[in-house]
SERO-4910 file (N, C-alpha, C, O; in steps of 0.05 Angstrom, whole numbers):
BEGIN
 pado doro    nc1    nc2    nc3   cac1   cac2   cac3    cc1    cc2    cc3    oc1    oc2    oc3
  Unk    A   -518    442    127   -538    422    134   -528    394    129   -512    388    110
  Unk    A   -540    377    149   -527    343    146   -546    333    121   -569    339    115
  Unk    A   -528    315    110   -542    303     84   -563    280    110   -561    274    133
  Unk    A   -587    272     82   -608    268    103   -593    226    115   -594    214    136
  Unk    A   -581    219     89   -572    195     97   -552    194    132   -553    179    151
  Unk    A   -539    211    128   -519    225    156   -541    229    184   -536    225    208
  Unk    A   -565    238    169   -579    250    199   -587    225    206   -584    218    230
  Unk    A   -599    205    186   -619    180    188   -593    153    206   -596    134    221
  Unk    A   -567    168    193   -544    141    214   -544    157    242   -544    143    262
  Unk    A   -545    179    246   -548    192    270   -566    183    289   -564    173    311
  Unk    A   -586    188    274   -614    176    296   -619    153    299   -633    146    319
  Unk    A   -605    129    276   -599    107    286   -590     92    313   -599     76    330
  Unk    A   -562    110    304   -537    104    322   -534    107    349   -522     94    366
  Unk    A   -556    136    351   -567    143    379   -586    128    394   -588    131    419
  Unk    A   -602    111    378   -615     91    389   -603     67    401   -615     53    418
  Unk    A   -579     63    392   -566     46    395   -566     12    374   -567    -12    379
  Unk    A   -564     24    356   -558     14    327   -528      4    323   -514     22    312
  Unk    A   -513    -21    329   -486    -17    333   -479    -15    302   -461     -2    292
  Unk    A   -495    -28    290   -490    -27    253   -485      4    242   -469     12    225
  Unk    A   -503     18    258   -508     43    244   -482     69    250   -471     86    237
  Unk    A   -481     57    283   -463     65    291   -433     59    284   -414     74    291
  Unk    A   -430     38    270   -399     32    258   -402     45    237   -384     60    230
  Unk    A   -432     43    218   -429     58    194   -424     87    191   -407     98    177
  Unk    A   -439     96    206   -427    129    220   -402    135    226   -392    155    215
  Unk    A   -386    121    243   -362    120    247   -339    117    223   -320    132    221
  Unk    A   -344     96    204   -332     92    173   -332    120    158   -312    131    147
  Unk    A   -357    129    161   -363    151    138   -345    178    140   -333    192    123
  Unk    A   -349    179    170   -342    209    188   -308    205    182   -293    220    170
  Unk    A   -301    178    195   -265    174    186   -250    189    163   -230    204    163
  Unk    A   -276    174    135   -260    169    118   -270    191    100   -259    194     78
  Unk    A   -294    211    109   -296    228     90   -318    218     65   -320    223     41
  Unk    A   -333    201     82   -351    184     41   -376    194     49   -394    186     63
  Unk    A   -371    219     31   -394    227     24   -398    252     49   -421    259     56
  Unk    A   -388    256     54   -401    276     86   -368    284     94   -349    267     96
  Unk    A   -366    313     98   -339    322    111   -334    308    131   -349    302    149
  Unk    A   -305    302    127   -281    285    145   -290    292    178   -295    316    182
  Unk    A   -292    279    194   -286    287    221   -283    269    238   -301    261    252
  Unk    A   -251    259    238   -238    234    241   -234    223    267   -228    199    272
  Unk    A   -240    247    285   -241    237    321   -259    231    314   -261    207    310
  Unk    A   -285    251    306   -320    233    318   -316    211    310   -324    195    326
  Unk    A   -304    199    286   -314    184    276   -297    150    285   -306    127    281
  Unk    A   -269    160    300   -263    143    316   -264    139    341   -249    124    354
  Unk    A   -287    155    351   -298    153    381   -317    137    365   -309    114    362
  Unk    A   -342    142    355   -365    126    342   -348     98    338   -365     79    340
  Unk    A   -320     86    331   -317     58    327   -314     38    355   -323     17    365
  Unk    A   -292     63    361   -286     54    391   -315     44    411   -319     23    422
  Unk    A   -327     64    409   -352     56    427   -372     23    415   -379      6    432
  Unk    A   -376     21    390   -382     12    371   -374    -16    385   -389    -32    396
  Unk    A   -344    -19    382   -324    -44    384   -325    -48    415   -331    -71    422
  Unk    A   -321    -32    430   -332    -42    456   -345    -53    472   -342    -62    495
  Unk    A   -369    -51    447   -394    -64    457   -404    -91    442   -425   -105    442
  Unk    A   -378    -90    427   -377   -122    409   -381   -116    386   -394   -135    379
  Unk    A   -379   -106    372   -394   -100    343   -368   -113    329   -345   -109    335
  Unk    A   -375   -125    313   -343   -151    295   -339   -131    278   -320   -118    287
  Unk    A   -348   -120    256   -338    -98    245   -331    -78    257   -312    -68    245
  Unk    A   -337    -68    274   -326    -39    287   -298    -52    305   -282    -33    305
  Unk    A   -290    -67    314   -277    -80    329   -258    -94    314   -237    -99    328
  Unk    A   -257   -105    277   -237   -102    254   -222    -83    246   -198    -83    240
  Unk    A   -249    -53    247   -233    -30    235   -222    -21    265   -212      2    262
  Unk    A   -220    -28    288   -209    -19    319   -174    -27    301   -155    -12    294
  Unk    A   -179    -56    300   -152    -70    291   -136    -54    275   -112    -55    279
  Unk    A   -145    -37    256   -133    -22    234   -120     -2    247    -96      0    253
  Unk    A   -145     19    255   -138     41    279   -109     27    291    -90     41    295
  Unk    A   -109      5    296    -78     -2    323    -55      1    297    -33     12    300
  Unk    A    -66    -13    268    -44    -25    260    -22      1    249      2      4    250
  Unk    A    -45     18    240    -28     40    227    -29     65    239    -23     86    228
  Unk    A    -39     62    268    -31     87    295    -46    117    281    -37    140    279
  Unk    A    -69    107    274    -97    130    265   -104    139    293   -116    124    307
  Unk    A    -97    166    303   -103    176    322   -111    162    346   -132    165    360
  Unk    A    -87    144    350    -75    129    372    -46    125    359    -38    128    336
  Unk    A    -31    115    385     -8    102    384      0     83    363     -8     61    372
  Unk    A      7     80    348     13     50    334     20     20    347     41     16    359
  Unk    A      5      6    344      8    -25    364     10    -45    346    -14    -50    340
  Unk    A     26    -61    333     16    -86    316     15   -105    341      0   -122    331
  Unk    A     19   -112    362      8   -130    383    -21   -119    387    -37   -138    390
  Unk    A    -33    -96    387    -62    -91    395    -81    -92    367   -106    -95    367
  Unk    A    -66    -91    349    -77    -91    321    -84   -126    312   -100   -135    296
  Unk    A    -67   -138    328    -69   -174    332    -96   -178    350   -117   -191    347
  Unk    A    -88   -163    367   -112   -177    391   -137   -168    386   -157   -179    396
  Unk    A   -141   -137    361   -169   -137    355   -176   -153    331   -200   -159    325
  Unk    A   -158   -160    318   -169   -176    294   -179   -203    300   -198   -216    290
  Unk    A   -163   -210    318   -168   -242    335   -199   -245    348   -212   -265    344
  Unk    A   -210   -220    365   -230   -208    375   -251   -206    354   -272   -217    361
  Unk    A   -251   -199    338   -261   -196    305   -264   -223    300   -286   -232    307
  Unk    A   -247   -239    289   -252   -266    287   -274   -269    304   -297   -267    298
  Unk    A   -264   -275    330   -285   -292    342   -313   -285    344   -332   -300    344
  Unk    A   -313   -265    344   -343   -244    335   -356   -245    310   -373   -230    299
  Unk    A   -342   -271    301   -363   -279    277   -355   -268    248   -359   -281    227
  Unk    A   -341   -240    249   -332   -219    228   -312   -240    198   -288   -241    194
  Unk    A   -331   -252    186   -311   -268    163   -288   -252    149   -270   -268    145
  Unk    A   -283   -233    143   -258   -223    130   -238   -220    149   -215   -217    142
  Unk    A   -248   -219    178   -217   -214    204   -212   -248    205   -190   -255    211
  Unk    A   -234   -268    199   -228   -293    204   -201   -308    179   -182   -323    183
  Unk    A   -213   -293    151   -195   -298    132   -174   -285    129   -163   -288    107
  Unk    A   -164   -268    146   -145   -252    146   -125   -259    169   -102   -252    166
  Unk    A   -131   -272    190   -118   -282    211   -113   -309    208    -95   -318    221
  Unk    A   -126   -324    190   -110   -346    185    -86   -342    169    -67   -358    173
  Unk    A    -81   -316    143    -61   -319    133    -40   -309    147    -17   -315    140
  Unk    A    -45   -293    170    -28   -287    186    -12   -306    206     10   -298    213
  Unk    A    -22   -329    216    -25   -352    228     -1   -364    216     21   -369    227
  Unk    A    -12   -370    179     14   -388    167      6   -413    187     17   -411    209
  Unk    A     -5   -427    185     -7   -454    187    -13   -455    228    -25   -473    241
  Unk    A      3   -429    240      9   -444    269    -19   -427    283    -38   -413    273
  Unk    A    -10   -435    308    -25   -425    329    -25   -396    338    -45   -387    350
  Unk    A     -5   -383    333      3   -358    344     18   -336    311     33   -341    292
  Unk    A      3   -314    320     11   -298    303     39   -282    311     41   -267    330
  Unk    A     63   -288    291     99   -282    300     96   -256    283     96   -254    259
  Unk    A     93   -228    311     91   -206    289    122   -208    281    129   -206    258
  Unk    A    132   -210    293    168   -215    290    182   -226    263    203   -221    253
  Unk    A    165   -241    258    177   -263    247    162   -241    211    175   -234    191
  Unk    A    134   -238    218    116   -226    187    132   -206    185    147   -210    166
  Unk    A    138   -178    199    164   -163    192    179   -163    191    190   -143    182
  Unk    A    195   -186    199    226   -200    183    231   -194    155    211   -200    142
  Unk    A    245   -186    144    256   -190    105    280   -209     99    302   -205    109
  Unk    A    276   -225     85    297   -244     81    322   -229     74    321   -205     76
  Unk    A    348   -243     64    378   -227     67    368   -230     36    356   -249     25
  Unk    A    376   -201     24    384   -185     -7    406   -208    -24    429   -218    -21
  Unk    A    385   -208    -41    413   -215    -72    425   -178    -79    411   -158    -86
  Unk    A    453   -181    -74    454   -158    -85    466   -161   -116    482   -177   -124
  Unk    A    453   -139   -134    453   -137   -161    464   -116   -167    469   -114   -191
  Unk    A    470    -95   -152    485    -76   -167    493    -47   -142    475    -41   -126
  Unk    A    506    -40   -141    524    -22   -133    516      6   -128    512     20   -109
  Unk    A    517      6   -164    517     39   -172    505     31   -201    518     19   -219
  Unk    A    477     39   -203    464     44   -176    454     19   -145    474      9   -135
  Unk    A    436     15   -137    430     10   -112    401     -6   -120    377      1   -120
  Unk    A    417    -37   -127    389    -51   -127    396    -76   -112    418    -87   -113
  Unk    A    375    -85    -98    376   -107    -93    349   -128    -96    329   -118   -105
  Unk    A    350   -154    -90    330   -176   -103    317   -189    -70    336   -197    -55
  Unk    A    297   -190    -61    293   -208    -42    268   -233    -57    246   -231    -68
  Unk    A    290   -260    -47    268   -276    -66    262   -292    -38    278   -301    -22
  Unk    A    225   -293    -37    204   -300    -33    201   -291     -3    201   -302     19
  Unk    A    197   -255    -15    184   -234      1    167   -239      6    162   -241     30
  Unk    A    153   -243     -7    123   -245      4    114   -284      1    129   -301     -7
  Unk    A     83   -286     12     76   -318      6     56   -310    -19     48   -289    -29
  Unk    A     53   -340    -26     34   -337    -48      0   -327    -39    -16   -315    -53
  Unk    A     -1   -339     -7    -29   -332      4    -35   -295      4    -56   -284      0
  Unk    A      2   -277     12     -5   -251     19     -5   -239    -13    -14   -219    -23
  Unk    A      6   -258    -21      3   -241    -60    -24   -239    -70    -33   -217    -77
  Unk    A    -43   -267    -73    -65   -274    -76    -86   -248    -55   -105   -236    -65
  Unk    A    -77   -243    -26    -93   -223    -15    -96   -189    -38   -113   -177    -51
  Unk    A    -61   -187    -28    -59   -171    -45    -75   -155    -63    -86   -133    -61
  Unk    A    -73   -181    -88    -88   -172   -103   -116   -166   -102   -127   -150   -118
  Unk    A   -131   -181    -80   -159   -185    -88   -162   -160    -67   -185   -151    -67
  Unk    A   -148   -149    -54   -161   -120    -40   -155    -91    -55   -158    -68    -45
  Unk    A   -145    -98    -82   -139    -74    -92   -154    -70   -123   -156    -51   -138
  Unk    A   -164    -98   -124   -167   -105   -159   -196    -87   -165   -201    -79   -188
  Unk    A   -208    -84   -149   -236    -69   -149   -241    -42   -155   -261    -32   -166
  Unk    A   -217    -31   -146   -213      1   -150   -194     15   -174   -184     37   -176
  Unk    A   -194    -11   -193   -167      1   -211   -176     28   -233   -197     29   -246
  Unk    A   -161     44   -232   -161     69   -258   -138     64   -266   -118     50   -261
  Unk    A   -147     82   -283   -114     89   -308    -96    100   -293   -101    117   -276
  Unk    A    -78     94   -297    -49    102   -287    -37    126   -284    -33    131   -308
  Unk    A    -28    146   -272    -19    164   -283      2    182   -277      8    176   -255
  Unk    A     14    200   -283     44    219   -282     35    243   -268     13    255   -265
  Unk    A     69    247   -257     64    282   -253     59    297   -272     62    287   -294
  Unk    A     48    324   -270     49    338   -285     71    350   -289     86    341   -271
  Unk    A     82    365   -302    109    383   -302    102    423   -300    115    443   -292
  Unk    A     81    419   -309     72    444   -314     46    463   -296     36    485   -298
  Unk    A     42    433   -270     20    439   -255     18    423   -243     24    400   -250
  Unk    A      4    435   -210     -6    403   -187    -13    392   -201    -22    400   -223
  Unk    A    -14    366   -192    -27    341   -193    -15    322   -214     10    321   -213
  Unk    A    -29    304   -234    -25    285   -243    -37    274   -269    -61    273   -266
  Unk    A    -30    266   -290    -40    268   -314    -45    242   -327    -41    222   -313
  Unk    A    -52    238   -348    -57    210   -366    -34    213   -382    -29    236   -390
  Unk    A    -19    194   -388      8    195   -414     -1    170   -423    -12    150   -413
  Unk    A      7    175   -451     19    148   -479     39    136   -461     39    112   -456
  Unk    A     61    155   -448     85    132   -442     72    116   -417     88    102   -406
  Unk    A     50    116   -407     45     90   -381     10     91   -395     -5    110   -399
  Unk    A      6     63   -398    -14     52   -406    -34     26   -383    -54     12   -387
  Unk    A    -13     31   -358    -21     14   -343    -56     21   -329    -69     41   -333
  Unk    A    -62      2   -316    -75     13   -292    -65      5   -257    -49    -12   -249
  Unk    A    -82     25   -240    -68     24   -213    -90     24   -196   -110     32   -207
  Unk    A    -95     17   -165   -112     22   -145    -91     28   -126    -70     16   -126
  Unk    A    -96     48   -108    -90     56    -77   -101     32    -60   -120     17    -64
  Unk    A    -79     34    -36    -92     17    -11    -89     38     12    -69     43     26
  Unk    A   -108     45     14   -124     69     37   -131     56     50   -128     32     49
  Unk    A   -149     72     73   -150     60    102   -182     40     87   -192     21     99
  Unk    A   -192     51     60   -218     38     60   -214     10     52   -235     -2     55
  Unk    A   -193     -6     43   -182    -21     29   -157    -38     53   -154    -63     53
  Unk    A   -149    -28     64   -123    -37     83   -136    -54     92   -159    -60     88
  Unk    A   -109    -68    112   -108    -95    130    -89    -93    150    -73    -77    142
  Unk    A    -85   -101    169    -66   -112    183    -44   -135    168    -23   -141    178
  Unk    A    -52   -145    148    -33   -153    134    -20   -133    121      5   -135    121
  Unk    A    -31   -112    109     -3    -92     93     11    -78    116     34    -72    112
  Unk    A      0    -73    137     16    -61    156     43    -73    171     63    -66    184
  Unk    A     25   -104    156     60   -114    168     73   -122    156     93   -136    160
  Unk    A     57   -111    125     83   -116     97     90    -94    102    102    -99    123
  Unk    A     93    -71     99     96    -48    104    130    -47    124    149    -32    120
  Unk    A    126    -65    140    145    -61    169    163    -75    155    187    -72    158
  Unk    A    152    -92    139    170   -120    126    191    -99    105    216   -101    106
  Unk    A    182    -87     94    192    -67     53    213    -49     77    237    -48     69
  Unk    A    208    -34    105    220    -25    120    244    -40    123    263    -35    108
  Unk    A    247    -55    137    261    -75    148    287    -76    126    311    -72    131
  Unk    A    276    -84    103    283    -95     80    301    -62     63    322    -63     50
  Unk    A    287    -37     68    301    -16     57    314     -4     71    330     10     59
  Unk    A    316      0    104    317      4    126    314     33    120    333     47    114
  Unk    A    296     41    121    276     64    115    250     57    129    234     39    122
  Unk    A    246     80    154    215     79    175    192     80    160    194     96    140
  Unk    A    172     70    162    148     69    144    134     93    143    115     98    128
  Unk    A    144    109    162    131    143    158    140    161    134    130    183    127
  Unk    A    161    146    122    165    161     89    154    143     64    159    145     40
  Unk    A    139    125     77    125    116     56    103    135     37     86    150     47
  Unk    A    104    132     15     75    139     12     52    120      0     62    101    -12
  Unk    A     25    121     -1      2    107     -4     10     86    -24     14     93    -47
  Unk    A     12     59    -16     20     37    -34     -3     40    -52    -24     53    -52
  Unk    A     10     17    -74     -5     16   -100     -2    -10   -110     20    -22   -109
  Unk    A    -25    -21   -121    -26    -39   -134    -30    -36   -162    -51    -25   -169
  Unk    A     -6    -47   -188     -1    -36   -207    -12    -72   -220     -8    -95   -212
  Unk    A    -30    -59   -246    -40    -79   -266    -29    -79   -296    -25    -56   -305
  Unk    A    -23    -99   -313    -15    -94   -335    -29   -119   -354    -27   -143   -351
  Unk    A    -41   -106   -370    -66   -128   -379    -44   -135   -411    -22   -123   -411
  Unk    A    -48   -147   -428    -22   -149   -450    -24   -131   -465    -45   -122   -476
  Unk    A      4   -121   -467      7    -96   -486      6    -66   -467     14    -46   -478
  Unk    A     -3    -64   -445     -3    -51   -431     29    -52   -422     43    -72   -420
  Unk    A     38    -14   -416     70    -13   -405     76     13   -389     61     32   -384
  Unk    A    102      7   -380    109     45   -372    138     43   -391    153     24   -388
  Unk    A    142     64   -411    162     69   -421    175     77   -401    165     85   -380
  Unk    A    211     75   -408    228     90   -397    222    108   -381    208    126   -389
  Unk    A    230    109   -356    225    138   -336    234    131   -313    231    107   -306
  Unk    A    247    153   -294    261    159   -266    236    157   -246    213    162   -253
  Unk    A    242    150   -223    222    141   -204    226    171   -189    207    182   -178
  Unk    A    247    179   -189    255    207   -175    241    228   -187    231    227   -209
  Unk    A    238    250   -169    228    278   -187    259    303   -194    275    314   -178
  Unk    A    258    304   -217    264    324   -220    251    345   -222    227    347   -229
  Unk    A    272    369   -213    271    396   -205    274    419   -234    289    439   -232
  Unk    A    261    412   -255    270    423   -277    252    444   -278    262    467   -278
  Unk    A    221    441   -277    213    461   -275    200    464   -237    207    450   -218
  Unk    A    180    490   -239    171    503   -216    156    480   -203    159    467   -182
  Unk    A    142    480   -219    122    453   -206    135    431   -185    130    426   -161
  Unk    A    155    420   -206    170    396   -195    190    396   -170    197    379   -154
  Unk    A    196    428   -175    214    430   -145    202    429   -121    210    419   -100
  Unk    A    171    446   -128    156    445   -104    143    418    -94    140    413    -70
  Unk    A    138    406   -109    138    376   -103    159    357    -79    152    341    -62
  Unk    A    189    368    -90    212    354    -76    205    374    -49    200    364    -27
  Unk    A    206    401    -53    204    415    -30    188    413     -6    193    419     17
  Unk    A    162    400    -18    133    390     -1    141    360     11    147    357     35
  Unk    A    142    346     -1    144    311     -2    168    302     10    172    288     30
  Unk    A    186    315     -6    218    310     -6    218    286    -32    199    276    -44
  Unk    A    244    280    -36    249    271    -61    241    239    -50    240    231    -27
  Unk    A    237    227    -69    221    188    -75    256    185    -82    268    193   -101
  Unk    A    266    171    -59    293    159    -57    291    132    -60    313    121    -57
  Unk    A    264    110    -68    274     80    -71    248     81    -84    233     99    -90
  Unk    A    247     53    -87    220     42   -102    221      2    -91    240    -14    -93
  Unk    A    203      0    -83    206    -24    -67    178    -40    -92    157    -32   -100
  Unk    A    194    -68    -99    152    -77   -116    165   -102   -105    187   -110    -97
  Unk    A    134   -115   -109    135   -139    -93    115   -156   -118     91   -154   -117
  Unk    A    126   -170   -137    116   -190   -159     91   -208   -148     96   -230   -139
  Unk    A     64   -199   -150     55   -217   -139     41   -239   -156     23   -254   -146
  Unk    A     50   -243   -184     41   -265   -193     57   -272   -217     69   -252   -226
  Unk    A     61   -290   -227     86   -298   -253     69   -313   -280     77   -321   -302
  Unk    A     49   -312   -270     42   -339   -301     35   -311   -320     13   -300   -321
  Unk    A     56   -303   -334     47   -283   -357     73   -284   -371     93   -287   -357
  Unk    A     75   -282   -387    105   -271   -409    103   -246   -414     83   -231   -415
  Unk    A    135   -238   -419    137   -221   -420    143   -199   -389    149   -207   -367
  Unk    A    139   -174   -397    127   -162   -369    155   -152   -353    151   -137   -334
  Unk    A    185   -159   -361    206   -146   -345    206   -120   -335    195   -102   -348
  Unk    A    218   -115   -311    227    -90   -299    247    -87   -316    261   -107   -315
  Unk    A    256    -68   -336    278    -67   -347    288    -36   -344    275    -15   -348
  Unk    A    319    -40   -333    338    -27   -333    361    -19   -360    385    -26   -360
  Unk    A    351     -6   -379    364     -3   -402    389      3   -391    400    -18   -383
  Unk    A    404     25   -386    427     38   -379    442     22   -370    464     26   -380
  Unk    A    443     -2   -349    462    -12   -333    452    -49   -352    468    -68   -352
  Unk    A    428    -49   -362    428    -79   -386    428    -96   -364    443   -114   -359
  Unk    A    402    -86   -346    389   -104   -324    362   -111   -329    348    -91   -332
  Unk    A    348   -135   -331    324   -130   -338    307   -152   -319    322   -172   -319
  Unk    A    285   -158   -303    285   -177   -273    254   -184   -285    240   -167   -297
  Unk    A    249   -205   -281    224   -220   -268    222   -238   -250    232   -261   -248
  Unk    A    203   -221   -231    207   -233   -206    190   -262   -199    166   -259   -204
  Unk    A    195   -281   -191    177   -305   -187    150   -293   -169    151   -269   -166
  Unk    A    130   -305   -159    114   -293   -144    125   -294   -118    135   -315   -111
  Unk    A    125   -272   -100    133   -265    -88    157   -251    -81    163   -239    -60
  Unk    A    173   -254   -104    200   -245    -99    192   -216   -101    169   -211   -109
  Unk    A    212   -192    -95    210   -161    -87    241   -162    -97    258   -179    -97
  Unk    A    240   -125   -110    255   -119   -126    249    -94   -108    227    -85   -102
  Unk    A    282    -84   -100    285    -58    -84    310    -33   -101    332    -42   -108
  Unk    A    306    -18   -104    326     -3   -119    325     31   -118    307     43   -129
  Unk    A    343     43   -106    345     72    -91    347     82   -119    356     69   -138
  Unk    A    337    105   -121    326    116   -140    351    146   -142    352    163   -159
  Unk    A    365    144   -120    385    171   -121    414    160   -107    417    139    -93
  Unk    A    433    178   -113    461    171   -104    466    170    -79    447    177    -65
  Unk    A    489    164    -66    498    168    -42    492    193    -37    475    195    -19
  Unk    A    502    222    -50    507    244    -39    463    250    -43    458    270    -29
  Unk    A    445    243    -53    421    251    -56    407    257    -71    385    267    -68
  Unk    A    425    251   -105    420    270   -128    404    245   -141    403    221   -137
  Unk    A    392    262   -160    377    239   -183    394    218   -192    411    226   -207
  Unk    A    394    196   -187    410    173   -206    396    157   -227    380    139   -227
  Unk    A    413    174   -253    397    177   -276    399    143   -291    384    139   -309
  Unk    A    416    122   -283    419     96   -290    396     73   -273    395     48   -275
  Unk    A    377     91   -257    359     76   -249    330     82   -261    308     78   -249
  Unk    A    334     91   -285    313    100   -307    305     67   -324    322     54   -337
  Unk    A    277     60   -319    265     42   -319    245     40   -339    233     61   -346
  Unk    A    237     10   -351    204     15   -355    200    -11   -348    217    -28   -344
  Unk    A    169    -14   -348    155    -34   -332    148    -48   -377    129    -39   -391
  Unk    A    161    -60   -384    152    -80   -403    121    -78   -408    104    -77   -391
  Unk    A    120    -77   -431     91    -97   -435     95   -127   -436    116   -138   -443
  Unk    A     66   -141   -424     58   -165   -426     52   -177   -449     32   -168   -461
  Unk    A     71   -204   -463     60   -208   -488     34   -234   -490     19   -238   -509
  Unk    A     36   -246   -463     13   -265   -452      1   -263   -426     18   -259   -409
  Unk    A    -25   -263   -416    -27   -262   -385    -32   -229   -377    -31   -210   -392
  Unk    A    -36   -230   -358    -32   -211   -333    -10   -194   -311     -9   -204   -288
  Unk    A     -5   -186   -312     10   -175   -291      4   -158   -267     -7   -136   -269
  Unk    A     13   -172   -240      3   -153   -219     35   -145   -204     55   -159   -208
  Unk    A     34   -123   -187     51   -114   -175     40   -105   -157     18    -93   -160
  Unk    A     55   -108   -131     50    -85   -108     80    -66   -115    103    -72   -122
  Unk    A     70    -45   -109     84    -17   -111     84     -3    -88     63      8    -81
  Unk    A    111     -1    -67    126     24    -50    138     44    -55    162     40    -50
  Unk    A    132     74    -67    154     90    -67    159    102    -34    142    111    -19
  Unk    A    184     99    -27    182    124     -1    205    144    -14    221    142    -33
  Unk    A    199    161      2    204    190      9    241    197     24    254    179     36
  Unk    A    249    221     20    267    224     25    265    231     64    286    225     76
  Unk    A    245    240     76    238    254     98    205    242    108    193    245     87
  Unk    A    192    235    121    170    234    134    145    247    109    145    270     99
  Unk    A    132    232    104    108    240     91     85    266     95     66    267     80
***
């Protein structure tokens, strides 16, 4: 049986409710609160956006940006956000100006560009891009992820899923489709660009918080295969071959990426991105890219966080 809020957007929607009908469409996508059923629910936007609706016609833009049961388009993902704008929709309006950067015309070309690598090391495989990102997409950044933060947390070793540890004290939010933009999609293209790795071995970015005193001790970004659990992990996923972060703010002390083993330790200005392959040439764990994220001894710390994947997600 439909929950009664589900029947009540139904009979809305059927009246021709375009509100009710985008809301129906959101829910069915994304699974909130009512089982997933992600065509209805992007036929309900499509129709929705067709008929003008500025929100249904924002989340259209999304649908293009990250090719949700359609093709992937960042040119069609432009033209609905622009569409959105003009339809009154204030967050496609504040979102297309940072895309803009001052001009007239949105250069998807130019937003998925990555500037040329400081290279820092060899063996292992790190490099520095300074002023990856702007201070406007850092500032976004943050404010689309800061809402959803929990505690941080690890694999298990001993079982699916994911646990609470002493050694990471941080907190983190996902950027899911409920949270996304057409701006991460073309940071996304950008961390690509920049690792030359397809954004289909990405997995679900993260926005990582570190309030003072908050840290991640020492630890490999890779999985090892030590026990049962963990192989099946590499076997499902495939192995987390880089780690891409993107510094999105500096006024804090303290707070280094530090590299004990190789006596590397980085803070990045805002914006700058820190890229570093997490395994060797031949594919194996590279145990000198064993890290911890510092505690903060003043301030705040934010990070955007990329791990990708060895193979397609």
């Amino acid at each position: 049986m439909l929950p009664p809020t589900l029947l009540h957007l139904r009979a809305r929607a059927s009246s021709g409710d375009l509100d009710a009908l985008t809301a129906l469409g959101r829910r069915l996508l994304l699974g909130d609160g009512v089982p997933a059923a992600p065509q209805e629910g992007v036929a309900c936007l499509n129709q929705a956006a067709s008929r003008g609706h500025p929100e249904a016609t924002a989340l259209h833009a999304l649908l293009a940006a990250f090719g949700v049961l359609r093709p992937r388009s960042l040119a069609d993902a432009v033209t609905c956000l622009r569409r959105a704008a003009a339809l009154g929709w204030t967050p496609a309006r504040e979102e297309l100006q940072l895309l803009l950067r001052g001009g007239t015309d949105v250069n998807v070309a130019g937003l998925t560009a990555a500037p040329a690598p400081r290279i820092v090391s060899e063996s292992p495989r790190i490099r520095v891009f300074e002023r990856f990102a702007t201070a406007a997409e850092c500032d976004w950044l943050i404010e689309r992820g800061r809402h959803n933060l929990r505690r941080a947390l690890v694999y298990r070793r001993d079982a699916d899923g994911h646990e609470a540890s002493e050694s990471r004290t941080n907190t983190e939010s996902d950027y899911t489709f409920g949270n996304a933009s057409v701006l991460l999609a073309l940071l996304r293209d950008r961390i690509a660009a920049a690792a030359d790795i397809a954004t289909d071995h990405f997995e679900v970015a993260k926005l990582l918080h570190y309030e003072p005193g908050q840290e991640f001790k020492p630890h490999g970004d890779f999985q090892e295969t030590t026990t049962p659990t963990l192989a099946r992990e590499v076997e499902r996923r495939g192995q987390r071959v880089a780690t891409f972060l993107v510094y999105l703010n500096d006024d804090y002390e303290g707070g280094e990426t530090d590299f004990p083993r190789i006596h590397f330790r980085y803070k990045g200005a805002r914006g700058d991105a820190l890229l570093f392959f997490n395994v060797d040439a031949a594919g194996r764990p590279d145990f000198n890219t064993i890290h911890a994220g510092a505690p903060t001894t003043r301030g705040e710390k934010w990070l955007f966080s990329q791990w990708v994947r060895g193979r397609p997600v």
